[in-house]
C-alpha positions in Angstrom: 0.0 0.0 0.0 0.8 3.4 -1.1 0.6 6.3 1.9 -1.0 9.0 0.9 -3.2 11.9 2.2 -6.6 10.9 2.9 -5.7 7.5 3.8 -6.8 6.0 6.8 -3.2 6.3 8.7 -3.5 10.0 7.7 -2.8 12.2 10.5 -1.7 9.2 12.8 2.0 8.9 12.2 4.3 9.7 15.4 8.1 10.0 14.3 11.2 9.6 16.3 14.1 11.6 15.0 17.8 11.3 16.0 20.0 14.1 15.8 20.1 17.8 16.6 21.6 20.0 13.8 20.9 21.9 11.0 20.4 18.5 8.8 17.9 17.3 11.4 16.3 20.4 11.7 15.3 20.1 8.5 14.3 16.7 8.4 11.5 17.6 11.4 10.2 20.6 10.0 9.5 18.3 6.2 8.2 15.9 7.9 5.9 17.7 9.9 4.0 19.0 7.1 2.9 15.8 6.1 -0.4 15.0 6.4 0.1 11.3 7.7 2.1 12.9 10.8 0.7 13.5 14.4 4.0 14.6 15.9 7.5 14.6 15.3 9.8 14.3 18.1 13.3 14.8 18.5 16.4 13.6 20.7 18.4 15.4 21.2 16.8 18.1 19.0 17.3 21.8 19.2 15.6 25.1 19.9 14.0 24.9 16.2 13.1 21.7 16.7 11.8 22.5 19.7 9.4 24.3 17.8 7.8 21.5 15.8 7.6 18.9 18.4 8.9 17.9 22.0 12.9 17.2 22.5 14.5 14.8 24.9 17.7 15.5 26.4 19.5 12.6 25.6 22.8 12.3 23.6 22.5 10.6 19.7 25.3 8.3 20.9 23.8 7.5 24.2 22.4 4.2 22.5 20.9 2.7 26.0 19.1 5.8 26.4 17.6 6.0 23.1 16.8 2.4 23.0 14.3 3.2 26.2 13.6 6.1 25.1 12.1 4.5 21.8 10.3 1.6 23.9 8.5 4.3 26.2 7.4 6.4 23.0 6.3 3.4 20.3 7.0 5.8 17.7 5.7 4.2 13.8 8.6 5.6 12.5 12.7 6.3 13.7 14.7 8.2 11.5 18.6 8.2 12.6 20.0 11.9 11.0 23.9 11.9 12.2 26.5 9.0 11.6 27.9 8.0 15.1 24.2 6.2 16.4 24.4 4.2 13.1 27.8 3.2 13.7 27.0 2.3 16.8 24.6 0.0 16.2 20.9 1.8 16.9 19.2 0.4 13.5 20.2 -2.6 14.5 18.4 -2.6 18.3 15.5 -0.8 17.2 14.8 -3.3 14.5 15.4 -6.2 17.0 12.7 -4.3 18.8 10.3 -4.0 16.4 10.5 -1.1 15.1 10.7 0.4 11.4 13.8 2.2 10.8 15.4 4.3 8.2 18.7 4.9 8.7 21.2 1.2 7.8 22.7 -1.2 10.4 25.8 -0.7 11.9 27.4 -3.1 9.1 26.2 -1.4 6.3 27.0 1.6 8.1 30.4 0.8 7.7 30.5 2.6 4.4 30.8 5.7 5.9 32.6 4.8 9.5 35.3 2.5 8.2 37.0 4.0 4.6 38.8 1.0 4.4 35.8 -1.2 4.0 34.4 1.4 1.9 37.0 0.8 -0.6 37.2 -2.6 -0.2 33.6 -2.9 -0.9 34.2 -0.8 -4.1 37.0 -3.2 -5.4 35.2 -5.9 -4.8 32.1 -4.8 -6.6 33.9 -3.1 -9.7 33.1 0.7 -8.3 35.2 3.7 -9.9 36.9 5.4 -7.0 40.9 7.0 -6.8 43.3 4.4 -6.4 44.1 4.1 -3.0 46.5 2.0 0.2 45.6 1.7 3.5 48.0 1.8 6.2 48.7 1.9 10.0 52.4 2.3 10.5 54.3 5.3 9.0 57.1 4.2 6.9 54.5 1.8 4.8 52.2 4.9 4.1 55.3 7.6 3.3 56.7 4.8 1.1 53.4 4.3 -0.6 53.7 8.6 -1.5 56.0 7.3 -4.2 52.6 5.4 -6.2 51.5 9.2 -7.0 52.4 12.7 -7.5 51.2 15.6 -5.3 49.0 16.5 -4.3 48.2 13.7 -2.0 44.6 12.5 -0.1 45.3 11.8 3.1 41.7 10.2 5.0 41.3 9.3 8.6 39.8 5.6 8.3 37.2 6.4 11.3 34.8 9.2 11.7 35.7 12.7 12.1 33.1 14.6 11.8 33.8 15.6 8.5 37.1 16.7 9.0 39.3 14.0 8.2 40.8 14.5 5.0 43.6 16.1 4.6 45.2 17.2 1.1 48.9 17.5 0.9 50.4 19.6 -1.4 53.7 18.2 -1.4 55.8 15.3 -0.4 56.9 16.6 3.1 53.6 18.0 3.9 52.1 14.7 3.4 54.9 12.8 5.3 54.1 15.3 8.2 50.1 14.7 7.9 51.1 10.7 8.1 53.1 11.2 10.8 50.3 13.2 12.9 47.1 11.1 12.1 48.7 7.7 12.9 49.7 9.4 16.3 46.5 10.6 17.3 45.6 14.1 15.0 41.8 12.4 15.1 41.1 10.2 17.9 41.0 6.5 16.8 39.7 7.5 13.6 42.7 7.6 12.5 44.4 4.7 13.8 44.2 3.4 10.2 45.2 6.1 7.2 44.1 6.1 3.5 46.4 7.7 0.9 44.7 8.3 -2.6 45.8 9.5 -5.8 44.1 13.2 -6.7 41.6 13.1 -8.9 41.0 16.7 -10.6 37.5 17.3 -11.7 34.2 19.4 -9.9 32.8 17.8 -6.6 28.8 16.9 -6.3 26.7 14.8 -4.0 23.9 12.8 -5.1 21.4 11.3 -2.0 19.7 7.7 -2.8 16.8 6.9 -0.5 17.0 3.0 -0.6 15.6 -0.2 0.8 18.1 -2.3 -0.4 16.9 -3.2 -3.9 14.5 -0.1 -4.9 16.3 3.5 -5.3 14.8 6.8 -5.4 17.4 9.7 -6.7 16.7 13.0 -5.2 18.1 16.0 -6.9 21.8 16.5 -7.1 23.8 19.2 -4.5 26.9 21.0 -4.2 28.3 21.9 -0.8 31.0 24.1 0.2 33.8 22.4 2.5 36.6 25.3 2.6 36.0 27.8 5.5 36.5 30.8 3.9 35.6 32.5 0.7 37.2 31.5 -2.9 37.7 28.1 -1.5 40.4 28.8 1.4 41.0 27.9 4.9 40.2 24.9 6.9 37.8 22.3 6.1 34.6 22.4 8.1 31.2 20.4 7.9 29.9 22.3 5.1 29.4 25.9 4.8 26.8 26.1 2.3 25.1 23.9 -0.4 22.3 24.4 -3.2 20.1 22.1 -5.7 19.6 21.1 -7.9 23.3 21.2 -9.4 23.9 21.5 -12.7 26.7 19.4 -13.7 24.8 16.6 -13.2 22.7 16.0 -16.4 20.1 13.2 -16.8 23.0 11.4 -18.8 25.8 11.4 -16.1 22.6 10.6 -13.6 22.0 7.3 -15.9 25.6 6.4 -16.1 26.5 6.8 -12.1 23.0 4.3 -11.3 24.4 1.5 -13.7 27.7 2.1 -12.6 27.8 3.0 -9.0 24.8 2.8 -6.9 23.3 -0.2 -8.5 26.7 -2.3 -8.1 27.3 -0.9 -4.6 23.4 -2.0 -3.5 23.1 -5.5 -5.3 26.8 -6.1 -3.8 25.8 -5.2 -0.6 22.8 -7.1 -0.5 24.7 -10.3 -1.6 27.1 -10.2 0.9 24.6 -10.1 3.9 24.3 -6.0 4.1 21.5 -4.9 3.0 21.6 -1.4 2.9 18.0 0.7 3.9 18.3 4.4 4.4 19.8 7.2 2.5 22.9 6.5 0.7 25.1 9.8 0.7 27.6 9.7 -2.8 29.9 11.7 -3.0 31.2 12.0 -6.3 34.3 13.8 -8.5 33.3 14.2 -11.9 36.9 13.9 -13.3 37.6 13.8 -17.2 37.2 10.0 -17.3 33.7 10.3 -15.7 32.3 10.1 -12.4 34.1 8.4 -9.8 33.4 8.1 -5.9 35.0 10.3 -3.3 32.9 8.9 -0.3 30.0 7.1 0.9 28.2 8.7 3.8 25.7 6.8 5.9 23.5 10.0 6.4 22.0 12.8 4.5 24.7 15.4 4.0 24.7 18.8 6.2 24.1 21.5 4.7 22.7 19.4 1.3 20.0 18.4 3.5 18.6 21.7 4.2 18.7 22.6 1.0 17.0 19.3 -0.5 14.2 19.9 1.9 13.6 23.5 1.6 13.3 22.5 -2.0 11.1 19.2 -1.7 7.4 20.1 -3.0 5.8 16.5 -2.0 5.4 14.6 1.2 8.8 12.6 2.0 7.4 10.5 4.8 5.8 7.5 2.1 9.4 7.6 1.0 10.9 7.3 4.0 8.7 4.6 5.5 8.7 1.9 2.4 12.6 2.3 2.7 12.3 1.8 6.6 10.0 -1.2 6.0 10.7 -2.5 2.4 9.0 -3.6 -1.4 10.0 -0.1 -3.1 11.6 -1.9 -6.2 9.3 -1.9 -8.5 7.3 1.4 -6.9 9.9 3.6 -7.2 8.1 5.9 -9.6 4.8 6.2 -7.3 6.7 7.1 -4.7 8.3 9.8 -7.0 5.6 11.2 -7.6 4.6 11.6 -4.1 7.3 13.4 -3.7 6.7 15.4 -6.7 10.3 15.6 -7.7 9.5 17.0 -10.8 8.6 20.5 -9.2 11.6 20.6 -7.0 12.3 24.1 -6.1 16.3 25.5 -6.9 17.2 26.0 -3.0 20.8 28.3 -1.9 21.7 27.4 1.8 24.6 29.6 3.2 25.9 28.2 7.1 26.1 31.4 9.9 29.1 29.8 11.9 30.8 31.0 15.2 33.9 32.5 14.8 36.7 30.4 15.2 34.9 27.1 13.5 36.6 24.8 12.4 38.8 25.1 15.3 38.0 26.6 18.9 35.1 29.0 18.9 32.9 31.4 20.5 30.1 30.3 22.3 27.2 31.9 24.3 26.6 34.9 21.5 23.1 36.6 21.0 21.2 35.4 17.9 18.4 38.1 17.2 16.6 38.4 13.5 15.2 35.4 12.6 11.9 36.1 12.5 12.9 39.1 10.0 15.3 36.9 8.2 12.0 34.1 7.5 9.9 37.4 6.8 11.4 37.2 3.4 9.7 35.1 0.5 11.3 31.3 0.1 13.4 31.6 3.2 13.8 29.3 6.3 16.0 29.2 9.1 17.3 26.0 10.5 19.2 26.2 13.5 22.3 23.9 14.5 24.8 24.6 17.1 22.1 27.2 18.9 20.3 26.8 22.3 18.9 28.9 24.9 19.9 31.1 28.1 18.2 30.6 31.4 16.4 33.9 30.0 15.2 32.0 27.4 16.7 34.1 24.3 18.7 32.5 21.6 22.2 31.8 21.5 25.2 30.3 20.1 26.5 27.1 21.0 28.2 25.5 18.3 30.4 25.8 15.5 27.6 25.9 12.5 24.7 27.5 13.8 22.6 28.8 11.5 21.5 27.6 7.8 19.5 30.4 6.1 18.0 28.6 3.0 15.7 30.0 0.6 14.2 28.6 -2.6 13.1 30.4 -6.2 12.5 30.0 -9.4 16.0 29.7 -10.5 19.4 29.2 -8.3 20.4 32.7 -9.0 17.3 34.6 -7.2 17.7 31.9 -4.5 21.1 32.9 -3.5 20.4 36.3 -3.7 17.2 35.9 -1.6 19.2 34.2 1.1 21.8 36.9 1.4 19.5 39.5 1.5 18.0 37.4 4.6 21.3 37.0 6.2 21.6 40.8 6.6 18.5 41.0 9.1 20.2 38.0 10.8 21.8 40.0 14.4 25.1 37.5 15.5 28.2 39.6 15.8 29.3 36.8 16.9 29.0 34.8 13.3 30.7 34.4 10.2 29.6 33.3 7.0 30.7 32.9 3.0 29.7 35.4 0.5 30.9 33.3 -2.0 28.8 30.3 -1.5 27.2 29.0 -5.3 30.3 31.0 -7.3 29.9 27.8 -9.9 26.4 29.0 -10.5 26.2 32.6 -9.3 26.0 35.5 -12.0 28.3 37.2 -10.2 30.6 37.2 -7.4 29.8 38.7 -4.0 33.2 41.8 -5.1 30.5 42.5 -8.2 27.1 42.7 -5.6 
């Protein structure tokens, strides 16, 4: 059965959703207009999400906690947003439970939390991806340098938050970057290094909502990694995104399904790991075609935001048959559900504390939001933000805001969400002005 609205679980649905930033945020506030929903609530959720539905104070890796949590709700639905609950196992115990989940088990998972099986997988299944070692004592990885020439892709194996890939651009930077992720630069995550050869060409993320045999494609995004404007600076999290992206046509989208995503889910299903969730690929589109950077276990942050800022139709159907299973074969009803057809072109541009990526300022004054959502298209979704024992808003976190806004074309959508930005009170922030420059008419030195 198809859900719909105006069938008879409409306005039934109560939803359980793990996580607390802007990606979540989203998530919550798209599935709370669906007409099959009661109530969303989130753990630990956030002063936006707070909003929507109630929020439990309970950390996304505090799997005991969440596991009761889950029993003492009943929720019909649990959908896991951030990647250290699925590595840790909480698909798996919730399904054990009962319950229908979207989000994959901490096996399948592994695509994203171990990028050594990640690669393996993508040997073993005939996937295009950089050629690549893995390594956990020094001299073997500095020696491996030799395979390539600079620059060099230097990967934790673990998570990191998405900060653990380095790119050398020399032989004694790399040697250096060895040298301080095998000792520790990431936690454990980087107990284990990958080294990969470059591969020149434009980045873009494509998001597969999956069951483990059916695959729906939601539109292509581009995010922003680099800190600071022109593509300079640390990498962060993401500091801005937009759909649908351009470079990939309905020809590349044909080739990367017969040669990535339906090897990587049939291969995955054959070897005992079925994968149900969203499958994050992150792709280079280098001269030889598309190849895969990553595999993310999650829905990307800020991509998410703007994906569902741009959404027209209900996601929840979607998200339920891939929680519970039999989409191959419906994929296109479920499309349409969606309506992915009328997507909107979203620009989402990340307010960050100063000092993000590395230590920064916290407790600052947020003021302006309202204004900033005063303006056609736009929505904030709120991240690292909570609030004072007077109850105003505040900064807490590295990203903390995601203004997105959606239009008829990309270029009035960018401008739209930097004219919100400017109502948006937080001396404390920082943002891009340079966020969509592949796609803008003009940079932000010609505004």
């Amino acid at each position: 059965m198809i859900l719909q609205a105006g069938c008879a679980k409409s306005s039934s649905m109560n939803i359980l959703l793990i996580g607390s930033g802007g990606r979540e945020h989203a998530l919550a506030w798209k599935m709370n207009q669906s007409p099959l929903v009661d109530i969303v609530h989130s753990v630990p959720g956030n002063p936006g999400m707070d909003e929507i539905g109630p929020c439990f104070d309970i950390s996304a890796d505090d799997i005991d906690g969440l596991e009761k949590l889950t029993l003492q709700i009943e929720p019909d639905l649990v959908v896991i947003g951030p990647e250290a609950p699925l590595a840790l196992g909480l698909a798996d115990r919730l399904r054990a439970r009962g319950f229908d989940v979207f989000g994959p088990s901490a096996e399948a998972a592994q695509l994203e939390s171990s990028k050594a099986f990640s690669k393996a997988r993508m040997a073993d299944y005939g996937v295009p991806t950089a050629r690549y070692g893995c390594f956990q004592r020094a001299d073997a990885a500095k020696a491996f340098l030799s395979q390539f020439e600079p620059p060099y892709v230097l990967k934790a194996d673990g998570l990191a938050a998405g900060k653990g890939v380095v790119i050398a651009k020399n032989r004694t930077e790399a040697e250096s970057e060895i040298d301080a992720m095998l000792s520790g630069k990431f936690g454990a995550a980087s107990k284990e290094l990958i080294i990969e050869e470059f591969m020149p060409g434009e980045e873009v993320s494509l998001f597969v909502l999956t069951d483990g045999e059916g695959a729906i494609y939601l539109p292509a995004a581009q995010d922003h990694k680099r800190a600071f404007d022109g593509d300079t600076g640390p990498n962060t999290g993401g500091m801005g995104a937009y759909a649908p992206a351009p470079i990939l046509d309905a020809i590349c989208l044909n080739e990367i399904k017969t040669a990535i995503v339906t090897p990587m889910l049939e291969g995955m299903a054959r070897d005992g790991r079925p994968y149900q969730g969203v499958l994050y690929v992150g792709l280079m589109m280098t001269p030889e075609g598309a190849k895969v950077v990553e595999f993310n276990a999650r829905f990307g942050d800020p991509e998410c935001q703007a994906l569902m800022a741009g959404l027209s139709g209900d996601i929840v159907p979607a998200l339920l048959i891939c929680a519970t299973g039999g989409l191959k074969g419906q994929e296109a009803a479920y499309e349409s559900l969606l309506e992915l057809d009328q997507f909107h072109p979203t620009a989402c541009v990340v307010m960050a504390s100063q000092g993000y990526p590395g230590a920064y300022t916290k407790g600052g004054a947020i003021k302006g939001i309202q204004a900033a959502e005063r303006h056609k298209g736009v929505k904030v979704f709120q991240a690292g933000s909570d609030k004072d024992a007077e109850g105003k808003l505040i900064a807490n976190g590295g990203r903390v805001l995601a203004v997105t806004a959606t239009a008829d074309n990309l270029d009035d959508a960018f401008d739209t969400a930097y004219s919100a930005l400017e109502t948006i009170d937080f001396p404390d922030g920082f943002y891009r002005l340079d966020i969509g420059w592949r796609v803008r008419r003009q940079s932000h030195s010609d505004r």
